[in-house]
C-alpha positions in Angstrom: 14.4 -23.0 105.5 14.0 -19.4 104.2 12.3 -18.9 100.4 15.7 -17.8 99.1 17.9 -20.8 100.2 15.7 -23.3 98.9 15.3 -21.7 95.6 19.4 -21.4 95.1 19.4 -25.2 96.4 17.0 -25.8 93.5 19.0 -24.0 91.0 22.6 -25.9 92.0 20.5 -29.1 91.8 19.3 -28.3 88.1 22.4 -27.0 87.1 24.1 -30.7 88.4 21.2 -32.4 86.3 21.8 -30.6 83.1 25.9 -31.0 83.7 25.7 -35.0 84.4 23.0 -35.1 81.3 25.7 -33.0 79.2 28.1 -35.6 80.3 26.6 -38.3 79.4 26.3 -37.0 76.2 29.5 -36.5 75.3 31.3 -39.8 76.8 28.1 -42.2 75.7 26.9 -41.5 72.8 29.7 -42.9 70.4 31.4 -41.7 67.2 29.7 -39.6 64.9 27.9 -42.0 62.8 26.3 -43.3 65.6 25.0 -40.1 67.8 21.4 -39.1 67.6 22.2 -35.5 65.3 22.6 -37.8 62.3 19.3 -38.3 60.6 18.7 -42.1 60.8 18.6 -43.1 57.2 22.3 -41.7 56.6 23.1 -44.3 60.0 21.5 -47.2 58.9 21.9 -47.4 54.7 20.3 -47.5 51.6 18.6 -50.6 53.3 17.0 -48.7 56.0 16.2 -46.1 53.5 14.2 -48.3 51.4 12.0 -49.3 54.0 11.2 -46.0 55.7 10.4 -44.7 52.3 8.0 -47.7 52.0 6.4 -46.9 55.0 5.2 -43.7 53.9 3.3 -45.6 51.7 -0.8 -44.8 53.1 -2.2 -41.4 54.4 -1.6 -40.6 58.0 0.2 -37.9 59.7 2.3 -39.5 62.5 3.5 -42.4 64.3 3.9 -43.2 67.7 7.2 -45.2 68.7 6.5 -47.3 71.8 9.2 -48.6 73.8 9.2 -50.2 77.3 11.0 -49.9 79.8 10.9 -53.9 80.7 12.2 -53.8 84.6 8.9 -51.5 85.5 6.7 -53.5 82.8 7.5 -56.6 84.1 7.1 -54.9 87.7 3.7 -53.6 87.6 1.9 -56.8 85.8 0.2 -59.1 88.2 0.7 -61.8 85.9 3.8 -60.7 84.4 4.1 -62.6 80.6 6.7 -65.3 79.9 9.2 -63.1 78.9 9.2 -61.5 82.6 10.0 -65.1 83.8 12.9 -65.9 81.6 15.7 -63.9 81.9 17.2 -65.1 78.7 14.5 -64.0 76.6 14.8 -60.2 77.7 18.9 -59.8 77.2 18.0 -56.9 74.9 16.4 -54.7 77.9 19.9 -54.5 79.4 20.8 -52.1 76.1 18.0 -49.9 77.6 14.4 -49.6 75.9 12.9 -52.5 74.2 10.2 -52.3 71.1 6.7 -52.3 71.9 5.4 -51.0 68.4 5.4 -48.2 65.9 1.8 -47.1 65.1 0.6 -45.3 62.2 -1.6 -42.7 63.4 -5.7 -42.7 62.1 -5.6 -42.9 58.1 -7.3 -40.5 56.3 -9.5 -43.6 54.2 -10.2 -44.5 57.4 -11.2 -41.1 58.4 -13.4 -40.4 55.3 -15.3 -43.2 56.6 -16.3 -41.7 60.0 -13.9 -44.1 62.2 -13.2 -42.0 65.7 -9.4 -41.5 66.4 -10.4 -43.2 69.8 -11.7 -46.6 68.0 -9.0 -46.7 65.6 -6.0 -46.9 68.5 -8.3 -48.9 70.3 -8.7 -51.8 67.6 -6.5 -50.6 64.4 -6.6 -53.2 61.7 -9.1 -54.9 63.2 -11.5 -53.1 62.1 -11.6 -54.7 58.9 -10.1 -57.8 59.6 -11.4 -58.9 63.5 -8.9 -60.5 66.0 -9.0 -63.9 65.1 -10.3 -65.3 69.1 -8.0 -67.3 71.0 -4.0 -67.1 71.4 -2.4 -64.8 68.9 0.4 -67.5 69.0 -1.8 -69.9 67.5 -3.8 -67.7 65.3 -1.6 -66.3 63.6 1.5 -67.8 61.9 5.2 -66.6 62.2 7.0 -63.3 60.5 9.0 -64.4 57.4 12.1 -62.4 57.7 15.0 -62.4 56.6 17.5 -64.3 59.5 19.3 -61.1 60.4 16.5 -59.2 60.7 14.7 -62.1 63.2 17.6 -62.2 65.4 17.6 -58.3 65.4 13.8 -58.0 66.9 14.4 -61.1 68.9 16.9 -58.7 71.0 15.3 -55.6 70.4 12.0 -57.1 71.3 11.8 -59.7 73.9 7.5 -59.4 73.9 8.4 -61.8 70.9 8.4 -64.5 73.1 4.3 -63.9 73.8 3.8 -63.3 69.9 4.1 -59.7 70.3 5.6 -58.7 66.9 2.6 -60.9 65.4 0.2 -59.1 67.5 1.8 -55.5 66.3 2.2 -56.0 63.0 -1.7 -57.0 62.5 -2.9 -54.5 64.5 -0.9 -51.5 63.2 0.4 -52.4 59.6 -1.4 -55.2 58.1 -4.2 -53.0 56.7 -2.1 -50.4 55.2 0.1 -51.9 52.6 3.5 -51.6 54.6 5.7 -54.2 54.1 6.7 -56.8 57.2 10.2 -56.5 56.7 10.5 -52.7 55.8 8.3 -52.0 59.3 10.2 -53.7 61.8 13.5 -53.0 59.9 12.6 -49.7 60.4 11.4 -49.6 64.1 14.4 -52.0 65.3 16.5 -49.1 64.0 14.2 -46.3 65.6 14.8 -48.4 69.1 18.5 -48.4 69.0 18.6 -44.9 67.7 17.1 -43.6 71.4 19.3 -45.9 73.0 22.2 -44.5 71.5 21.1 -40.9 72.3 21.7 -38.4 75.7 18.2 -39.3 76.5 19.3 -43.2 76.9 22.1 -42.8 78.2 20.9 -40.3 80.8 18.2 -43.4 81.2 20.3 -46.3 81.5 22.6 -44.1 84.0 20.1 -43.9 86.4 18.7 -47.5 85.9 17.8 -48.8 89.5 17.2 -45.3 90.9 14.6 -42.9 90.9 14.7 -39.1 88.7 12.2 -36.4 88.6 9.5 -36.3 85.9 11.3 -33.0 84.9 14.6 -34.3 84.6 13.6 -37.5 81.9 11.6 -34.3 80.4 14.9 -32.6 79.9 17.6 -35.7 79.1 14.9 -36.0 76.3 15.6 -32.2 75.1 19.3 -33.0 75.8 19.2 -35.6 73.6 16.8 -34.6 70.5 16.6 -30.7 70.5 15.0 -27.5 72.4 11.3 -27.7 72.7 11.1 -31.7 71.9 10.0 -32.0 75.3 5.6 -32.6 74.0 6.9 -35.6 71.5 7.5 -37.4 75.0 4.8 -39.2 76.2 5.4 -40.9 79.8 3.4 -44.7 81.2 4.1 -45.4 84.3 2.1 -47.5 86.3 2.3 -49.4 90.2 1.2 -47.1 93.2 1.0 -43.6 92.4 1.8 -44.1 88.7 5.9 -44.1 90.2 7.1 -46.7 88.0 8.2 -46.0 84.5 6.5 -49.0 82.0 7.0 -46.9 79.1 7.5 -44.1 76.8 5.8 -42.8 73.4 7.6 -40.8 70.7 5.5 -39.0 68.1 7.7 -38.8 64.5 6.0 -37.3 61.4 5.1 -39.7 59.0 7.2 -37.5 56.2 10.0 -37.1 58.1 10.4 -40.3 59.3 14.2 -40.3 57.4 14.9 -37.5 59.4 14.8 -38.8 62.8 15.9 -38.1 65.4 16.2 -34.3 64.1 13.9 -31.9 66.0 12.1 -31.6 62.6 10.8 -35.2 63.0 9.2 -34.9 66.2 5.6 -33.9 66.6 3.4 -33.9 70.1 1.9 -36.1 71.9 -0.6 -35.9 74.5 0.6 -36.1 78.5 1.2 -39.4 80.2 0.7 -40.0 83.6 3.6 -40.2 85.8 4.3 -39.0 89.3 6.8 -36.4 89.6 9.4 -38.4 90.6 9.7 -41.6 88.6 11.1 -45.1 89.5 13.5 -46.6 87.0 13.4 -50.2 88.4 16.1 -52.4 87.4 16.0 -56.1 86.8 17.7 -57.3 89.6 15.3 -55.3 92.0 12.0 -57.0 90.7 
């Protein structure tokens, strides 16, 4: 095949991606209220409102929304948790992403006081309250939240059913004042606000198939601006890193209200992903 034939075949095959992206777009992403251009508290209410502004509550720059992709989670654990085995408990990942956790990036008191950017992702709130040893089910007591709210991160995330949201919440929030409610109010809504979006759709679209690194690169870019591209962070995992676990979202800590406007986002270091990604569905694990 000459040089010239194979780069027009590559050109036709980019300009089907970004015409079947654009599509999506237009015929998933709902009525007006609900598409990703309108900043999130304006969506959600003064309720939503309340607790992002609450969360803005201690000094760090950014947070990092993680949401899994629970076909190629469940996939690439040997000893895949309990809500892998149960169907029932997961009904959420059929909307798309489910919540991993929203993480406050290093604080500056914490910062002040010589704590490494590496030891503060790698044990959080822990480092002035240690893990309690043993299962976090039975160290740790239940969220009290309001009903509506529980049966909201019940669906949005099924890691609930292994004490997940207990497991987040001291980890990430417990040390810096931010109310249980207002947090995973909050990151609930930040889930179904990419699900909504082109990049969700564009996701969900392709669920049992397999894209190019390139393309989830630009169904993001689609979905949440020009340039957004670096707030992206890909996990995959499995041989040859194929198999998409997970992505990260970086969102300024000030402009939290904002998202998903372009404004919002901020950088994130690369994941590691082949270039061609496996979006396993839940049938085919």
């Amino acid at each position: 095949m000459t040089r010239s034939l194979l780069e027009r075949r590559r050109a036709v095959g980019l300009s089907v991606m970004l015409s079947m992206i654009a599509l999506i777009s237009v015929t998933m992403a709902g009525p007006a209220s609900a598409r990703s251009d309108t900043p999130l508290a304006e969506r959600a209410g003064a309720s939503i409102d309340a607790s992002l502004a609450a969360l803005q509550a201690e000094g760090f720059s950014h947070y990092t929304l993680a949401l899994t992709w629970h076909p190629g989670f469940c996939h690439t654990r040997r000893q895949p948790p309990r809500e892998c085995r149960d169907a029932s408990l997961a009904q959420g990942a059929a909307e798309g992403f489910v919540l991993h956790g929203l993480w406050p990036s290093l604080p500056s008191r914490f910062a002040t006081r010589g704590i490494a950017r590496e030891r503060w992702w790698r044990q959080g709130c822990f480092i002035e309250a240690p893990r309690a040893s043993g299962s976090f089910c039975r160290a740790h007591p239940p969220l009290d939240l309001p009903s509506a709210l529980d049966r909201s991160l019940d669906r949005a995330m099924p890691g609930r059913a292994s004490c997940l949201d207990r497991y987040q919440y001291a980890k990430h929030a417990a040390c810096l004042a931010l109310p249980v409610g207002d947090y995973f109010a909050a990151a609930v809504t930040l889930r179904d606000t990419v699900n909504a979006s082109a990049f969700g759709a564009f996701v969900n679209h392709h669920r049992g198939g397999e894209v190019a690194r390139n393309a989830l690169i630009a169904a993001f870019e689609a979905g949440f601006g020009e340039d957004t591209g670096r707030a992206l962070r890909l996990e995959c995992g499995g041989r040859g890193n194929r198999v998409l676990k997970e992505i990260r979202i970086g969102i300024d800590a000030e402009r939290l209200a904002t998202f998903p406007a372009a404004q919002s986002l901020v950088p994130l270091g690369r994941g590691r992903c082949a270039s061609r990604v496996q979006l396993r569905d839940a049938a085919a694990r």
